[in-house]
Backbone as JSON Lines, residues from 0, in Angstrom:
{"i":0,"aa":"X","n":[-17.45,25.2,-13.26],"ca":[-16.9,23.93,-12.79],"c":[-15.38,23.92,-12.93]}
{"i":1,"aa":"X","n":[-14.85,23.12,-11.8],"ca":[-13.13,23.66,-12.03],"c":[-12.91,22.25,-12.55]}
{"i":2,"aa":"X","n":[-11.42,22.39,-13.22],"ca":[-10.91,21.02,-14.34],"c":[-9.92,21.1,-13.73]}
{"i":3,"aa":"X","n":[-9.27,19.72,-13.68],"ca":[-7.81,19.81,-12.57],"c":[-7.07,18.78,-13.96]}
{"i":4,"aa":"X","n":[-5.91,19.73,-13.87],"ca":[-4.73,19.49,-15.55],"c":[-3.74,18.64,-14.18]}
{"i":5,"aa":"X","n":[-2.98,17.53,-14.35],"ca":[-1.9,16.68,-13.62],"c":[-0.62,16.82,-14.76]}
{"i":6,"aa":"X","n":[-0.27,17.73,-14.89],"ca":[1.46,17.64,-15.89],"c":[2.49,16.39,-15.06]}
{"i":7,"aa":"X","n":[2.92,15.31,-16.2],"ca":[4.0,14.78,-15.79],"c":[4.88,14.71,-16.6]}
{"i":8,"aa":"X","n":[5.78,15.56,-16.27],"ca":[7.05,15.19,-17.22],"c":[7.62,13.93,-16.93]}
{"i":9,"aa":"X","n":[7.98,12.9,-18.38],"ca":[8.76,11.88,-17.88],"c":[10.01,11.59,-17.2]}
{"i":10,"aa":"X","n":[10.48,10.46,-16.68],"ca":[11.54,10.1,-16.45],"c":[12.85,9.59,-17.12]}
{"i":11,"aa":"X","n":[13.94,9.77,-16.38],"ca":[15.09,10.12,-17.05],"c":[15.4,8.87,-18.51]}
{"i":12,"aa":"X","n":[15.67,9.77,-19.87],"ca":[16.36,8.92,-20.45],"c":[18.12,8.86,-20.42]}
{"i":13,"aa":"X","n":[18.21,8.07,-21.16],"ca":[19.54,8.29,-21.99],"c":[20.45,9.54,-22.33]}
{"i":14,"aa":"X","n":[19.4,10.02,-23.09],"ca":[19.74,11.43,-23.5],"c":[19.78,12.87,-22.27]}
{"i":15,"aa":"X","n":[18.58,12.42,-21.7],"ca":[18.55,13.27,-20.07],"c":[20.29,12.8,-19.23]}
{"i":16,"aa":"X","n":[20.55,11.8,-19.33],"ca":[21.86,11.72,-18.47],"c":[23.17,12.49,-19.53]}
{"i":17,"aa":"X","n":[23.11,12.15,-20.87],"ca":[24.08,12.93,-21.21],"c":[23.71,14.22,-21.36]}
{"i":18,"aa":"X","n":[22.36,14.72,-21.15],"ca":[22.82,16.06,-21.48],"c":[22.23,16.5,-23.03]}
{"i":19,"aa":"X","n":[21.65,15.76,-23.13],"ca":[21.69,16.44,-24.89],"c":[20.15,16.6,-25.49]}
{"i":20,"aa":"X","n":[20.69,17.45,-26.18],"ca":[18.48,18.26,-27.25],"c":[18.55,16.99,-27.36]}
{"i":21,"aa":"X","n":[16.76,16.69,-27.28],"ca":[16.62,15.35,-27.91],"c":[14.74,16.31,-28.29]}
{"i":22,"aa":"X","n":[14.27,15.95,-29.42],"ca":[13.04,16.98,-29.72],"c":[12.35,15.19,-30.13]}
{"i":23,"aa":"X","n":[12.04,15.23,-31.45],"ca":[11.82,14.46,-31.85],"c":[12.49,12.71,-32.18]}
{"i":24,"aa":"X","n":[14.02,13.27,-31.34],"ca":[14.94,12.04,-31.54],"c":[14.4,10.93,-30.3]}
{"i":25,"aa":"X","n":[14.16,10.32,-30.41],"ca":[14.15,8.9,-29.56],"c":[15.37,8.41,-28.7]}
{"i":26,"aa":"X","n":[14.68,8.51,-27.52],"ca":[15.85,8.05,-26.12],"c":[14.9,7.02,-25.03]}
{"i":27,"aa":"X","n":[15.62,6.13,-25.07],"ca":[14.71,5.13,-24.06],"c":[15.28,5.62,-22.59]}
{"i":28,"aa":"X","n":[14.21,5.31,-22.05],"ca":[14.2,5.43,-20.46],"c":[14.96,4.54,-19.67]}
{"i":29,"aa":"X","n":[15.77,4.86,-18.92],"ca":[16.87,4.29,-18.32],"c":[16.75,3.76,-16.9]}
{"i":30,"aa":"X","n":[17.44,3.14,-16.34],"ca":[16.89,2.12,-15.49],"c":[15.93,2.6,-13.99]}
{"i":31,"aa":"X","n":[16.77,4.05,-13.72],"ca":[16.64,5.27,-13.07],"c":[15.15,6.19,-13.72]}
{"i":32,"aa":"X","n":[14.99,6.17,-14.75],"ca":[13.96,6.77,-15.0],"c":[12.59,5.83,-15.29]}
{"i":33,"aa":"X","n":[12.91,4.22,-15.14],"ca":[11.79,3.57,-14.5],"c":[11.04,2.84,-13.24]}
{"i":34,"aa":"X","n":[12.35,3.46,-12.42],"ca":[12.06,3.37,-11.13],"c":[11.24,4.98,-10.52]}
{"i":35,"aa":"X","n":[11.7,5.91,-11.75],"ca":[11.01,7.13,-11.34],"c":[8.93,7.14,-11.24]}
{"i":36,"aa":"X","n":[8.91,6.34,-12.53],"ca":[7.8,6.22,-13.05],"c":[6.43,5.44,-11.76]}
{"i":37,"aa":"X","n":[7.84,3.7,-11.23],"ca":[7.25,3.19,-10.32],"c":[7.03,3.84,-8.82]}
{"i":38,"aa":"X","n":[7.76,4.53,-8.48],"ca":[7.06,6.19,-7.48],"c":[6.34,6.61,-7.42]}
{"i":39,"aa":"X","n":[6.03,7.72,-8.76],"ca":[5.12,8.11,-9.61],"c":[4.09,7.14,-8.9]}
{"i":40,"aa":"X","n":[4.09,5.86,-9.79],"ca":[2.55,4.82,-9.95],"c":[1.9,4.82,-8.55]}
{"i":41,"aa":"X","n":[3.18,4.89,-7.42],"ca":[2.62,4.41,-5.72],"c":[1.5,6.04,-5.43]}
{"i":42,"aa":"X","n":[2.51,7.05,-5.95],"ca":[1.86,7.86,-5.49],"c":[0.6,8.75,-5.67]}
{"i":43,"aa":"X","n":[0.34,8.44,-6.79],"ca":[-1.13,9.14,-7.84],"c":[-2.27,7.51,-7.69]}
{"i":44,"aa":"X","n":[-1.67,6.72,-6.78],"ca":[-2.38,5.31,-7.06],"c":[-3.97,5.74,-6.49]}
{"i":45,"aa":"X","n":[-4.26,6.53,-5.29],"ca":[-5.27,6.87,-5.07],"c":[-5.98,8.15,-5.59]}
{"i":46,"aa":"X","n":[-5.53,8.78,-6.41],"ca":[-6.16,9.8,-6.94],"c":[-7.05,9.03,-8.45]}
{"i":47,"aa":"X","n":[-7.9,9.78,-8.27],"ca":[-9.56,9.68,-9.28],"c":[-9.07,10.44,-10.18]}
{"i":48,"aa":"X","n":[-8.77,9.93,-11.66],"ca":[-8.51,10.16,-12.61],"c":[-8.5,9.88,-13.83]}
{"i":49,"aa":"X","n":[-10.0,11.17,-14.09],"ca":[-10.61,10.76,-15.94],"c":[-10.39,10.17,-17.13]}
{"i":50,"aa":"X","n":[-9.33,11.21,-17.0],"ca":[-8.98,10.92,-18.59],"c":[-7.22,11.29,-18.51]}
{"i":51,"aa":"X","n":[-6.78,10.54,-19.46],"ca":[-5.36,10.08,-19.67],"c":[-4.63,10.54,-20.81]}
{"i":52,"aa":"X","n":[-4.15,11.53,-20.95],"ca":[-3.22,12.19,-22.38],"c":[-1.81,11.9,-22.4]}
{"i":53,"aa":"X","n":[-1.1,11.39,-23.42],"ca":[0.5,11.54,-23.5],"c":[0.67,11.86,-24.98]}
{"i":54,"aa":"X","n":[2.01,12.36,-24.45],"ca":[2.93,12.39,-26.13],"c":[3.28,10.8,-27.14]}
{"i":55,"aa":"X","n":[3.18,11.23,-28.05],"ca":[3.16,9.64,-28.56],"c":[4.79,9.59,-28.79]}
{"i":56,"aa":"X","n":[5.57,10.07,-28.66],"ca":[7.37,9.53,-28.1],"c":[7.06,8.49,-27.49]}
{"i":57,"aa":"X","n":[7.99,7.63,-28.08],"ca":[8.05,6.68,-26.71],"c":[8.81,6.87,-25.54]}
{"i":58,"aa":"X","n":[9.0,7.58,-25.36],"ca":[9.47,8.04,-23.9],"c":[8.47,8.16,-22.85]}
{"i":59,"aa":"X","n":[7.85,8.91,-23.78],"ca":[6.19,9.17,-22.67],"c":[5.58,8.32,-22.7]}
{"i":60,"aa":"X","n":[5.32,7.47,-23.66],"ca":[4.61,6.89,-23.61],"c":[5.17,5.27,-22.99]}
{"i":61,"aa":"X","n":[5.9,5.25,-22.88],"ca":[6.84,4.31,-21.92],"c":[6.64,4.51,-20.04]}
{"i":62,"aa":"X","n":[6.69,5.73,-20.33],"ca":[6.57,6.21,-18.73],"c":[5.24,6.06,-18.46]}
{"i":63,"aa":"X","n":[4.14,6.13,-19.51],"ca":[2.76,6.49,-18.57],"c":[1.83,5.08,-18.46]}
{"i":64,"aa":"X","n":[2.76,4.22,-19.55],"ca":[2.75,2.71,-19.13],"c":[2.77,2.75,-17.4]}
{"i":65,"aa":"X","n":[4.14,2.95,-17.6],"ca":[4.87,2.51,-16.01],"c":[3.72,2.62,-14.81]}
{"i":66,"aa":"X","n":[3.16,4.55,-15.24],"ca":[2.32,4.85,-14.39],"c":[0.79,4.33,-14.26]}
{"i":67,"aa":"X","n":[0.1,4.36,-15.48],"ca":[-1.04,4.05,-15.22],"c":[-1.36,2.38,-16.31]}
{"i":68,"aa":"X","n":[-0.62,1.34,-16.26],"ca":[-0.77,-0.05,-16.67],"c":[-1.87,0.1,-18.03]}
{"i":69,"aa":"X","n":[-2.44,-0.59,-17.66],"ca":[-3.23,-0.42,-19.55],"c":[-4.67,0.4,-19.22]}
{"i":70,"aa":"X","n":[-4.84,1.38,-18.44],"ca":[-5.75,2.17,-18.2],"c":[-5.81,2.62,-19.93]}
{"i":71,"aa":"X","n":[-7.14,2.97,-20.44],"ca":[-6.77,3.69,-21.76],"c":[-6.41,5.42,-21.24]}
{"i":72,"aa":"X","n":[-5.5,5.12,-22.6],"ca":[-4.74,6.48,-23.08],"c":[-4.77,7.24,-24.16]}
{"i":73,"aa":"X","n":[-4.87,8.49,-24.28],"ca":[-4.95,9.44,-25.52],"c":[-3.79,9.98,-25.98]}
{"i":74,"aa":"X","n":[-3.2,9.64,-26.86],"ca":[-2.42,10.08,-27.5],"c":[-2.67,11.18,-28.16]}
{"i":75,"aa":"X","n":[-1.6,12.41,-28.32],"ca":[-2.05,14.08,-28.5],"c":[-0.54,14.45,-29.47]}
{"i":76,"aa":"X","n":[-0.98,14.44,-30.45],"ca":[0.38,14.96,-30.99],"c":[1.14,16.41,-30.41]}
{"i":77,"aa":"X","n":[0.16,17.47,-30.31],"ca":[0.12,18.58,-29.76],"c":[0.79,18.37,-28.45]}
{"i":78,"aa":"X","n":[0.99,17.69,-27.77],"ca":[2.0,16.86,-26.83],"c":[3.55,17.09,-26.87]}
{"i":79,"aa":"X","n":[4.32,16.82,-28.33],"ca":[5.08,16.25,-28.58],"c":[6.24,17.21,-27.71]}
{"i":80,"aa":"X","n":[7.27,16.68,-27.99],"ca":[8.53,17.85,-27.87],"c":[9.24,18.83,-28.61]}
{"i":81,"aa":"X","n":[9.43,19.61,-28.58],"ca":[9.86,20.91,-29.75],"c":[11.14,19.63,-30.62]}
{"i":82,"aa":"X","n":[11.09,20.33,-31.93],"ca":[12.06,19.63,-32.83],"c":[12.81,20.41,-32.94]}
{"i":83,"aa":"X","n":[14.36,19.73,-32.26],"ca":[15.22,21.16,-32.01],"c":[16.09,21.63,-32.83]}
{"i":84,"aa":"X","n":[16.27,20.78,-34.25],"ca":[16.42,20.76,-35.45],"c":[18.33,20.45,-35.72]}
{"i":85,"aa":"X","n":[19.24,21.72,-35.61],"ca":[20.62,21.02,-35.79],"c":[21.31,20.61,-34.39]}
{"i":86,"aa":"X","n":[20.12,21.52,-33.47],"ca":[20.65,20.73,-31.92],"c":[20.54,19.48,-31.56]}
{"i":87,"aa":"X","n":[19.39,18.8,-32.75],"ca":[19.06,17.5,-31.98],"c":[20.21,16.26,-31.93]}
{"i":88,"aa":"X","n":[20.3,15.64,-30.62],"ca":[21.36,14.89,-30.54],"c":[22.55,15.32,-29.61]}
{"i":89,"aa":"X","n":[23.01,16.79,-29.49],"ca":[23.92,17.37,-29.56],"c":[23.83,17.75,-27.95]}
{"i":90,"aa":"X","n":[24.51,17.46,-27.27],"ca":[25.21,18.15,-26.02],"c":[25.07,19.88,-25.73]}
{"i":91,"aa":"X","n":[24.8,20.73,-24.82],"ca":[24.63,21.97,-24.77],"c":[25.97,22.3,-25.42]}
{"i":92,"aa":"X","n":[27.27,22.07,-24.58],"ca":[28.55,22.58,-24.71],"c":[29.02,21.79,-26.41]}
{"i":93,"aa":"X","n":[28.77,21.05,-26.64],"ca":[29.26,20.93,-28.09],"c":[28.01,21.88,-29.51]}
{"i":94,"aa":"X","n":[26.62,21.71,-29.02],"ca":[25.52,22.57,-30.0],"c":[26.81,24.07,-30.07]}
{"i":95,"aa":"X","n":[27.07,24.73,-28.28],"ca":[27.42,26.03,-28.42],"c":[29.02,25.86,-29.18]}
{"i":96,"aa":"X","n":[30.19,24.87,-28.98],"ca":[30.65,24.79,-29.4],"c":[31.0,24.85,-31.66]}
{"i":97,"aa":"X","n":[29.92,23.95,-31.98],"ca":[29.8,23.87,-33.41],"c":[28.68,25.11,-33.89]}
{"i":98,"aa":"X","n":[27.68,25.52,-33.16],"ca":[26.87,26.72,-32.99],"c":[26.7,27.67,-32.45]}
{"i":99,"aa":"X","n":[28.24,28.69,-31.98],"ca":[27.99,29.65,-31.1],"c":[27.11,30.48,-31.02]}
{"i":100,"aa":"X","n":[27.05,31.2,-32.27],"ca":[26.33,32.29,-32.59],"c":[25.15,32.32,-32.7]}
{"i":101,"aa":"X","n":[24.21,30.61,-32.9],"ca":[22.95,30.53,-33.41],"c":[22.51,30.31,-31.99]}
{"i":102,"aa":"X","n":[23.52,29.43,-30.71],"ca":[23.22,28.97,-29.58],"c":[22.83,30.83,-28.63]}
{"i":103,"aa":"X","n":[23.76,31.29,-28.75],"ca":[23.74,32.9,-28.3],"c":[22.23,33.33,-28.27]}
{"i":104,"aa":"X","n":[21.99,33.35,-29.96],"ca":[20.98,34.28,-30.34],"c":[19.62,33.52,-29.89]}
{"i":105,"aa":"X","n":[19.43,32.06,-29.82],"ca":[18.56,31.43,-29.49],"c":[17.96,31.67,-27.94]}
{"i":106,"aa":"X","n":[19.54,31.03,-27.09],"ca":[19.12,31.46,-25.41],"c":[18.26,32.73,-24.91]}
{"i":107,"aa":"X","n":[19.15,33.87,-26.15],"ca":[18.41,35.64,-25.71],"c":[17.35,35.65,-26.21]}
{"i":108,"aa":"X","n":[16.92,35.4,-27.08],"ca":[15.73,35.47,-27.48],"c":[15.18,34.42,-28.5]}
{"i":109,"aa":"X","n":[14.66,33.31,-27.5],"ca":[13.56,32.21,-28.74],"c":[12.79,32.6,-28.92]}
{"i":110,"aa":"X","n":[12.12,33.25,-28.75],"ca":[10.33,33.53,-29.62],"c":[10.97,33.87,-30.79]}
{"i":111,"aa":"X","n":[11.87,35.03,-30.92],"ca":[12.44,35.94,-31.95],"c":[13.27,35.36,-32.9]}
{"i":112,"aa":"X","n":[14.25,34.03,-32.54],"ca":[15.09,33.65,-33.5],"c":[14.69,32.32,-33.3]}
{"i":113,"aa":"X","n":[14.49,31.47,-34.59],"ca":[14.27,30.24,-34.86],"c":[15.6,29.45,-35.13]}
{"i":114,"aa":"X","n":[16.09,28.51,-34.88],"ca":[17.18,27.78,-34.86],"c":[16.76,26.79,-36.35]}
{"i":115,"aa":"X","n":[17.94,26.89,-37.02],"ca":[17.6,26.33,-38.55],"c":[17.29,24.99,-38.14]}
{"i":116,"aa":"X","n":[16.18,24.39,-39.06],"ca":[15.82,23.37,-39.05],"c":[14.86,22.81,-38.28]}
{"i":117,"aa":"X","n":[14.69,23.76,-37.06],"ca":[13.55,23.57,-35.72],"c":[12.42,24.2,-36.55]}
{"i":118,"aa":"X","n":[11.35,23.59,-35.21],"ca":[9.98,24.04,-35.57],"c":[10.38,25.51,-34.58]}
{"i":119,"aa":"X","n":[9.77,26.53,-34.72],"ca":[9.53,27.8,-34.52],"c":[9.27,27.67,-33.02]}
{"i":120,"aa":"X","n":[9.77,28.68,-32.52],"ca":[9.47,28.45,-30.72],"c":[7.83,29.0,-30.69]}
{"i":121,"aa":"X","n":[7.74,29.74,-31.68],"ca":[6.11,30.31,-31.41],"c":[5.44,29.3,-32.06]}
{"i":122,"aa":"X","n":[5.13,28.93,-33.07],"ca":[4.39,27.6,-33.53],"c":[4.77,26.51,-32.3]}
{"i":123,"aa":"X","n":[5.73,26.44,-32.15],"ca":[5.72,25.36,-30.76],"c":[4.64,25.76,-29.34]}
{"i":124,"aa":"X","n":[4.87,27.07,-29.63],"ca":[3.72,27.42,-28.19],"c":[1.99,27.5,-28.51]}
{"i":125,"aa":"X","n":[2.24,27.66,-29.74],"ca":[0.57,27.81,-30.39],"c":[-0.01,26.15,-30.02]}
{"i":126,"aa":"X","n":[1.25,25.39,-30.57],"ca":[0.8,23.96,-30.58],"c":[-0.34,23.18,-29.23]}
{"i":127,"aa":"X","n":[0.86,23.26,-28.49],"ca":[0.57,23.17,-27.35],"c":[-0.08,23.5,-26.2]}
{"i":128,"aa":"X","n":[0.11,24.98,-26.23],"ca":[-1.72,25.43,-25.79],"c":[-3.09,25.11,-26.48]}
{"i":129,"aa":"X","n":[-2.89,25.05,-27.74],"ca":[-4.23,24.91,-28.05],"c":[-4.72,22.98,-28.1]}
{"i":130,"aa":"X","n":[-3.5,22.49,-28.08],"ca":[-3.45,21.15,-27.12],"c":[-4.23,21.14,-25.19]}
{"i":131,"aa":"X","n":[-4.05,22.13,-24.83],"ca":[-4.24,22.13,-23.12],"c":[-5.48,22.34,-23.62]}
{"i":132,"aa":"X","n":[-6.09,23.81,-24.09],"ca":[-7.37,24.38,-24.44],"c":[-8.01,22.99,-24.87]}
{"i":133,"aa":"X","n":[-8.17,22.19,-25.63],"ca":[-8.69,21.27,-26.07],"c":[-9.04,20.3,-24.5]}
{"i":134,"aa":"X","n":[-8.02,19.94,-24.03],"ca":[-8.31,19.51,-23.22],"c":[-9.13,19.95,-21.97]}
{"i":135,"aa":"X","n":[-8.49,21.01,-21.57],"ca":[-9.52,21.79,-20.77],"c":[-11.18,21.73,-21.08]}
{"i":136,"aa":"X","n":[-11.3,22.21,-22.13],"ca":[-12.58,22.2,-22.44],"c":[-13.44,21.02,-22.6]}
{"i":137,"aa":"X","n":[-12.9,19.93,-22.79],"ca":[-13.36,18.56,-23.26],"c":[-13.83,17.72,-21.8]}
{"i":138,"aa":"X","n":[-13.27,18.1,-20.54],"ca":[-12.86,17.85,-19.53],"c":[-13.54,18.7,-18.31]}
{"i":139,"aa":"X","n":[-14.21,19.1,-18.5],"ca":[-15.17,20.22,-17.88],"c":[-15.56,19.21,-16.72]}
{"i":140,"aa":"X","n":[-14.63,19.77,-15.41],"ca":[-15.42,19.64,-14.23],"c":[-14.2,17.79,-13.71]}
{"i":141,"aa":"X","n":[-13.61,17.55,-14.37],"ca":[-12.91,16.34,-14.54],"c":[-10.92,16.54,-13.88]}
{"i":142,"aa":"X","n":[-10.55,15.38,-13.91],"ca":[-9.07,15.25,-13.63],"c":[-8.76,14.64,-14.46]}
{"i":143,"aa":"X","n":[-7.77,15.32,-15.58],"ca":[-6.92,14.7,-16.91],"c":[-5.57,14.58,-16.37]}
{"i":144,"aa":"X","n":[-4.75,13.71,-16.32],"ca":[-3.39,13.12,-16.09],"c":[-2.69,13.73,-17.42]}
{"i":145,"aa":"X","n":[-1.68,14.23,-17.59],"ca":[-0.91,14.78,-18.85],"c":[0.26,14.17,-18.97]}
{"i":146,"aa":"X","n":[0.8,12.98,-19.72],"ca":[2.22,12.6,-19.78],"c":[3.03,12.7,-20.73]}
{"i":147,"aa":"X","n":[3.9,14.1,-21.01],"ca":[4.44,15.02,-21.68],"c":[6.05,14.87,-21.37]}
{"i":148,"aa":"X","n":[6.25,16.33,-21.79],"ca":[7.95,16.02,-22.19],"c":[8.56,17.95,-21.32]}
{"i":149,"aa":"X","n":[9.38,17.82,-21.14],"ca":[9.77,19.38,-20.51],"c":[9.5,20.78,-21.35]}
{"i":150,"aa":"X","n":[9.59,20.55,-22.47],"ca":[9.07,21.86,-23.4],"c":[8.08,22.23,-23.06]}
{"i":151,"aa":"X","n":[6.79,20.9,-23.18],"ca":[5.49,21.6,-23.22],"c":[5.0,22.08,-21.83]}
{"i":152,"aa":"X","n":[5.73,21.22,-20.84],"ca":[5.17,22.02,-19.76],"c":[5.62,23.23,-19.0]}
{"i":153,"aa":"X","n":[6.72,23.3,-19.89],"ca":[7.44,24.85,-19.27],"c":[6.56,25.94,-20.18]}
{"i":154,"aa":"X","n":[6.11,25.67,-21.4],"ca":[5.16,26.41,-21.9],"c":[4.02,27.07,-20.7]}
{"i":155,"aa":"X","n":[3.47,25.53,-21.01],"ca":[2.03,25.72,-20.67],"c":[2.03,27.12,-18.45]}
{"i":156,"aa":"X","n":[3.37,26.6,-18.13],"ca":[3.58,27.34,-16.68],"c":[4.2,28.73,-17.2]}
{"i":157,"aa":"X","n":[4.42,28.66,-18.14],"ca":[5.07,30.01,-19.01],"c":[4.06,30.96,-18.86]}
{"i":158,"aa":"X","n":[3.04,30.26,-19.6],"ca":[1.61,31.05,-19.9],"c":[0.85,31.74,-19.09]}
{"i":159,"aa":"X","n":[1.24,31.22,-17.65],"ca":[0.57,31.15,-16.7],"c":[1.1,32.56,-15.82]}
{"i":160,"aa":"X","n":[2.69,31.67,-15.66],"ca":[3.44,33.0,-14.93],"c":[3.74,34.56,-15.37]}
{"i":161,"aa":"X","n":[3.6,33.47,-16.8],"ca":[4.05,35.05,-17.67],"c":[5.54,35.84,-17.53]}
{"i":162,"aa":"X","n":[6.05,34.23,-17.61],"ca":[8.12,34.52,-17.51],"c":[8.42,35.34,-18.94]}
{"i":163,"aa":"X","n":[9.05,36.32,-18.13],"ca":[9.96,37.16,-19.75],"c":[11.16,35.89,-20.32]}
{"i":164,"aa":"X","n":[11.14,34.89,-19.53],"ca":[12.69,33.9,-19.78],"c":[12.07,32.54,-19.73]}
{"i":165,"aa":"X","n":[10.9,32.16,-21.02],"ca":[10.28,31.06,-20.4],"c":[11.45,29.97,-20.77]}
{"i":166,"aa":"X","n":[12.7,29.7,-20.61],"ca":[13.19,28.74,-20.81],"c":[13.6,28.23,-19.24]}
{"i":167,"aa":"X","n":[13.31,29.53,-18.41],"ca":[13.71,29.36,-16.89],"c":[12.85,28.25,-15.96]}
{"i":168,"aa":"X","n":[11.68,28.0,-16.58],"ca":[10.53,27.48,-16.17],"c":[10.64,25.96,-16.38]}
{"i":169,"aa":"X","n":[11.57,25.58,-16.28],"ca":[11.97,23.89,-16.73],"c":[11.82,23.13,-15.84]}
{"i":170,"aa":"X","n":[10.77,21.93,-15.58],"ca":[10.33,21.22,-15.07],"c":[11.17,20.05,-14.58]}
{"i":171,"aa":"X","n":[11.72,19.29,-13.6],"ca":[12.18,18.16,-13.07],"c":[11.52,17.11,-14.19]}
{"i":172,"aa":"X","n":[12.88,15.8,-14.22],"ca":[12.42,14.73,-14.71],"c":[11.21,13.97,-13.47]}
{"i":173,"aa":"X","n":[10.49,13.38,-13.88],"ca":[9.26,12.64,-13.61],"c":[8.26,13.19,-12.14]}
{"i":174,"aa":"X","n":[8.85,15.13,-12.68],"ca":[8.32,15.62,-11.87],"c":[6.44,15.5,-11.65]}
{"i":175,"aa":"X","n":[5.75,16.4,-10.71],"ca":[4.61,16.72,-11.24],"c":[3.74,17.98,-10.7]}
{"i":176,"aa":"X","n":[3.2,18.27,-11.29],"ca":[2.67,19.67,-11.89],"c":[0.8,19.82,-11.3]}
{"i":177,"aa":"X","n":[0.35,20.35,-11.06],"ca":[-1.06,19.96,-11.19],"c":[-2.01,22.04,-11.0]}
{"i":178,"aa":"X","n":[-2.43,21.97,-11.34],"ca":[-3.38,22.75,-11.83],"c":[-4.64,22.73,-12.42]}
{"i":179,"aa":"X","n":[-5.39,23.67,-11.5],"ca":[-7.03,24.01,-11.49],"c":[-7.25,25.1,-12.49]}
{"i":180,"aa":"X","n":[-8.45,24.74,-12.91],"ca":[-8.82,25.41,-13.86],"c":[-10.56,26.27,-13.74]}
{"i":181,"aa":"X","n":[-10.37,27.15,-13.08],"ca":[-11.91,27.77,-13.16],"c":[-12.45,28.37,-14.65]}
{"i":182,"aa":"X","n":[-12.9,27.51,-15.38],"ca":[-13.52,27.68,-17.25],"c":[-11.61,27.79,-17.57]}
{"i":183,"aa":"X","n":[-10.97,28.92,-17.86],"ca":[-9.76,29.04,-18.08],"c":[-8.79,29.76,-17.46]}
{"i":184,"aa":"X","n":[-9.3,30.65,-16.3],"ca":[-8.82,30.82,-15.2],"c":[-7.98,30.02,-14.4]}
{"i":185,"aa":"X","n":[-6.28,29.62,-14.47],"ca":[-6.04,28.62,-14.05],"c":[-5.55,29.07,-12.15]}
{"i":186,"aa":"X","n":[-4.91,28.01,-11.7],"ca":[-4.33,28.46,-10.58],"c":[-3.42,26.93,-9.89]}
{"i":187,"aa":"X","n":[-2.36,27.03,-9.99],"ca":[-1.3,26.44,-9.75],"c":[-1.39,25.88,-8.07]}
{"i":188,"aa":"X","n":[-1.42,24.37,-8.09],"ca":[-1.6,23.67,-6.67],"c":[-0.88,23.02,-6.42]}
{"i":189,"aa":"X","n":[-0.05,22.68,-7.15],"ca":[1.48,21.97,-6.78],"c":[2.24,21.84,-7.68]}
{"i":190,"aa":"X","n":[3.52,22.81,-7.53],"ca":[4.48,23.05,-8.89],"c":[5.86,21.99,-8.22]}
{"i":191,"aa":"X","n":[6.09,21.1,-10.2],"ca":[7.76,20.63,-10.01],"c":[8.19,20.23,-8.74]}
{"i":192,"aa":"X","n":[6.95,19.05,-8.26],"ca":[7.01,18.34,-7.27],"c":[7.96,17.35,-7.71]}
{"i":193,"aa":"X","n":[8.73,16.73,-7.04],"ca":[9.81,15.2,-7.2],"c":[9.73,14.83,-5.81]}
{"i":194,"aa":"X","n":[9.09,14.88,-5.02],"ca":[9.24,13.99,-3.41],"c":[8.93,12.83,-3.99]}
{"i":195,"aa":"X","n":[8.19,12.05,-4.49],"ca":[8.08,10.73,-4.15],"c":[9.12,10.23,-4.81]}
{"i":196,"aa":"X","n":[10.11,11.07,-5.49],"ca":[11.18,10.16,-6.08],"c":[12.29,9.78,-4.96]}
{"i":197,"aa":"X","n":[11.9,10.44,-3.31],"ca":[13.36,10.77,-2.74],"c":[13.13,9.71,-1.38]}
């Protein structure tokens, strides 16, 4: 039986317009990223859809308001966003600025170098797949809506593509994603879509 996964990364915050790590830090959604959401809502309005997962951020969970009104929702910690530890807060060009050397060693290789204070890029990927796996399996034969954050779903398409550079794999704000699942056999049916935002 095939399982159809819907990835939505949310819409733009605060922190998305300046630019800056935000992991576990809190950024509300901005006026632009709830008009993204109301798009979103027009356009998934006719699709048949099971079951409902988000990150418990309120970011996501702000956005999947927007999208699906008080439908119930599952909250998934395994969801969350990587904790980016002395980046969080911090602008790319000021992290590399006050962190050259840790910013360097991070870009070339995250699996390999952990950034002080972050959760581990590999514990971040364990997380989160075995977040999808859960779902997948629970969901047998079903359409789960996913309302997540850009880490996890560049993972989870990471996994898939099997990027030597999974940081390349970065998803659009209030993009969407959707993928079939034959048992765990997946296969990609519409990648880092944003039309209905345009």
């Amino acid at each position: 039986m095939r399982t159809r996964i819907i990835l939505i990364r949310h819409g733009e915050t605060r922190a998305n317009r300046q630019k800056k790590y935000i992991g576990v830090t809190e950024s509300a959604l901005t006026a632009s990223g709830r008009r993204q959401g109301e798009y979103l809502k027009k356009r998934i309005a006719d699709t048949k859809i099971d079951k409902i997962f988000v990150s418990p951020s309120k970011r996501a969970v702000d956005f999947c308001k927007i999208i699906f009104g008080g439908k119930r929702k599952k909250m998934l910690v395994g969801l969350k966003e990587m904790n980016f530890g002395i980046f969080e807060g911090l602008t790319y060009s000021k992290a590399l600025k006050k962190y050259p050397d840790i910013c360097k060693r991070w870009f070339k290789n995250p699996k390999r170098f952990n950034v002080p204070k972050a959760e581990p890029f590999n514990d971040f990927r364990k997380r989160v797949l075995m977040a999808i796996k859960k779902i997948i399996s629970a969901n047998c034969g079903k359409t789960a809506a996913i309302v997540t954050h850009g880490g996890p779903i560049m993972l989870i398409l990471g996994s898939i593509i099997e990027s030597k550079k999974p940081l390349e794999i970065m998803p659009k704000l209030a993009s969407v994603t959707i993928i079939e699942f034959d048992g765990l056999k997946p296969k990609i049916l519409v990648l880092n879509d944003t039309s209905h935002c345009k």
